[in-house]
C-alpha positions in Angstrom: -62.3 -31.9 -40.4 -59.2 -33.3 -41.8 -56.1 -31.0 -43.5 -56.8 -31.4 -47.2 -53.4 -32.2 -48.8 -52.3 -31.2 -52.5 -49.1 -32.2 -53.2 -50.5 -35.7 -54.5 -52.6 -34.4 -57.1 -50.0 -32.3 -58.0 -47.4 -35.4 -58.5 -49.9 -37.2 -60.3 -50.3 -34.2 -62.4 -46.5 -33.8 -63.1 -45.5 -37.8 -63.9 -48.4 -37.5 -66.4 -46.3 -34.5 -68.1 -43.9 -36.6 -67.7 -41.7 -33.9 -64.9 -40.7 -35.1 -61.8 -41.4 -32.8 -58.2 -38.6 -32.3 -56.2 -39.6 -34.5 -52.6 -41.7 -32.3 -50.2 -39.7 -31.3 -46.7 -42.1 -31.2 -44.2 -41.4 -28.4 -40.9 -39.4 -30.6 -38.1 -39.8 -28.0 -35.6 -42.1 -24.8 -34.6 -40.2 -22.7 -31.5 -41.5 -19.2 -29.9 -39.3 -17.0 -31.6 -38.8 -14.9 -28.9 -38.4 -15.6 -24.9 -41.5 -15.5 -22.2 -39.6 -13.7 -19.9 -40.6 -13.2 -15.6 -38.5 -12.2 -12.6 -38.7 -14.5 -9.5 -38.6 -12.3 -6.0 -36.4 -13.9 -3.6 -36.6 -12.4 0.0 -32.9 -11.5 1.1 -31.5 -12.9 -2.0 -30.8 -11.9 -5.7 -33.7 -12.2 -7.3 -33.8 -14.6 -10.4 -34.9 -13.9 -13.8 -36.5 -16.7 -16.0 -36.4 -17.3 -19.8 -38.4 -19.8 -21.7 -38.6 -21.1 -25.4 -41.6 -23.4 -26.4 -40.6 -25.6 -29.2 -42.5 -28.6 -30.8 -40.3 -31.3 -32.5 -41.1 -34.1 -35.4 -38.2 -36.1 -35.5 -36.7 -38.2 -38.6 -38.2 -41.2 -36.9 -41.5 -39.8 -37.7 -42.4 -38.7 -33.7 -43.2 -35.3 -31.7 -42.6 -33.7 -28.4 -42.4 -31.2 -26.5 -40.1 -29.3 -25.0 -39.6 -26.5 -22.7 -36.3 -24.9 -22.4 -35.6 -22.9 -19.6 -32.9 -20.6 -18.6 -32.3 -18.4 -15.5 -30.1 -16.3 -14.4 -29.4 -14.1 -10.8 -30.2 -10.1 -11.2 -27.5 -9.5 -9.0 -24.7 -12.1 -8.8 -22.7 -10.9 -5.8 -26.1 -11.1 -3.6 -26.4 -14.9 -5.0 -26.0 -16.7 -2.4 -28.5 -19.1 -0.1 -31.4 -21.5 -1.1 -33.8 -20.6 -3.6 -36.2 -23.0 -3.2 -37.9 -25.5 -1.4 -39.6 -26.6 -5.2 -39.1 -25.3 -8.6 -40.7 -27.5 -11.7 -41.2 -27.1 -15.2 -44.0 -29.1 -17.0 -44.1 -29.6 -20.3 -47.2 -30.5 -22.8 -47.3 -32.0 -26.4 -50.9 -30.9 -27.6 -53.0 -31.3 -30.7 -55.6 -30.0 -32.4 -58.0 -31.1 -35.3 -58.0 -27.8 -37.1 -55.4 -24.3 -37.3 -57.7 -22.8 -34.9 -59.4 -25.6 -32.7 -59.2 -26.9 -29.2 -56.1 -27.8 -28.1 -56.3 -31.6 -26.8 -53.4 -33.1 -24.3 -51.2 -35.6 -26.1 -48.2 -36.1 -23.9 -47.6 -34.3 -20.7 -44.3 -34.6 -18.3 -43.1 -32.6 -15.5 -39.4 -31.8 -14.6 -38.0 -31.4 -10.6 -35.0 -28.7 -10.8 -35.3 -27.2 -7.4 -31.4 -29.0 -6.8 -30.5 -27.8 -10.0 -31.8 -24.3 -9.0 -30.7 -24.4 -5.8 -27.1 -25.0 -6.6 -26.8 -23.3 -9.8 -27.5 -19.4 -10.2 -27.4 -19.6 -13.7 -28.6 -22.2 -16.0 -30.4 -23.7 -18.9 -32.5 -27.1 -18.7 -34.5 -28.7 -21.3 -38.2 -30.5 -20.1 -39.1 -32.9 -22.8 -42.4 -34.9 -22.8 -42.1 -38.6 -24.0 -42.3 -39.1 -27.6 -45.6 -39.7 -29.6 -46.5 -41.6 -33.4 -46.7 -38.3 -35.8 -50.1 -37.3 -37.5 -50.0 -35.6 -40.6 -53.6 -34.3 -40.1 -53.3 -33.0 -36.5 -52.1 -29.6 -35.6 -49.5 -30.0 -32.9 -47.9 -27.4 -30.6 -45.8 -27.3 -27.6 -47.6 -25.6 -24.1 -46.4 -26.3 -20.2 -46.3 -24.0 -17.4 -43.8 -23.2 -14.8 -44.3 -23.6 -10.4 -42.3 -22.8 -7.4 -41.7 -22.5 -3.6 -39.9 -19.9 -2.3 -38.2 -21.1 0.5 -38.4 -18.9 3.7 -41.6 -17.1 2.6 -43.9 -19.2 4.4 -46.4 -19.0 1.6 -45.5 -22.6 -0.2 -46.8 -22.9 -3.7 -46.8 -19.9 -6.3 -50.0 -20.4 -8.7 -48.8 -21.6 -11.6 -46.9 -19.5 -14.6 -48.9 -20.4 -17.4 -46.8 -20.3 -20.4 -48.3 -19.5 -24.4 -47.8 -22.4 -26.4 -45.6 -22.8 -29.5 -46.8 -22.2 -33.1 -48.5 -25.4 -34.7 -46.1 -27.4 -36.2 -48.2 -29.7 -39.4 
């Protein structure tokens, strides 16, 4: 079922009266407003603590992505000190849907490799964008991705994944 749009009618409506609309601004971006927050347990280390923001972009250009932005930061910065990881990755997911309260469908999907970012840095921020795709007006769109990692020194490789909540729906 496709969005029903009124702001055409309405123009019409208005030059017949002879008054003119002001243009209509169409949302660029829908963001979490607030973070998805976990703490990472690091044997013998300081443990780290992970923020994330979903966001969903249409740029002037008349494209959308995804992005996830990630920060993290060491509970304990005198104890941070050794190799975090033996992978850390954040994926990212531009999704659609045909109605407010549908099925989301995968548009664009792209993962990011910071286990040498994480492994140097012991606090940090890093974006994860997905490639760009053609806007549609009567699509739903929204921003999803998930975070992974490998502890190094546990032995236990691969965490399940940390399946993030998506953006609002940007339209």
């Amino acid at each position: 079922m496709k969005k029903r749009h009124i702001a055409a009618p309405i123009a019409v409506t208005l030059a017949v009266l002879g008054l003119s609309a002001p243009p209509a601004q169409a949302a660029t971006d829908a963001c979490t407003s607030s973070p998805q927050e976990k703490r990472v347990v690091l044997p013998n280390k300081s443990d780290l603590d992970l923020d994330l923001y979903l966001c969903v972009f249409r740029t002037t250009d008349n494209e959308v992505y995804s992005q996830v932005r990630i920060n993290w930061s060491a509970t304990t910065p005198a104890a941070a000190v050794g190799r975090k990881f033996d992978g850390f990755r954040v994926n990212s997911r531009l999704e659609y849907r045909f109605s407010s309260g549908g099925v989301d469908y995968i548009n664009r999907n792209y993962t990011c490799d910071y286990t040498a970012s994480a492994n140097d840095l012991w606090a940090a921020t890093a974006r994860c964008n997905t490639p760009r795709s053609n806007w549609d007006g009567d699509l739903y769109w929204s921003s999803d991705g998930q975070v992974q990692w490998d502890i190094d020194g546990d032995g236990e490789g691969w965490q399940e994944p940390w399946q993030l909540t998506g953006s609002p729906l940007l339209s």
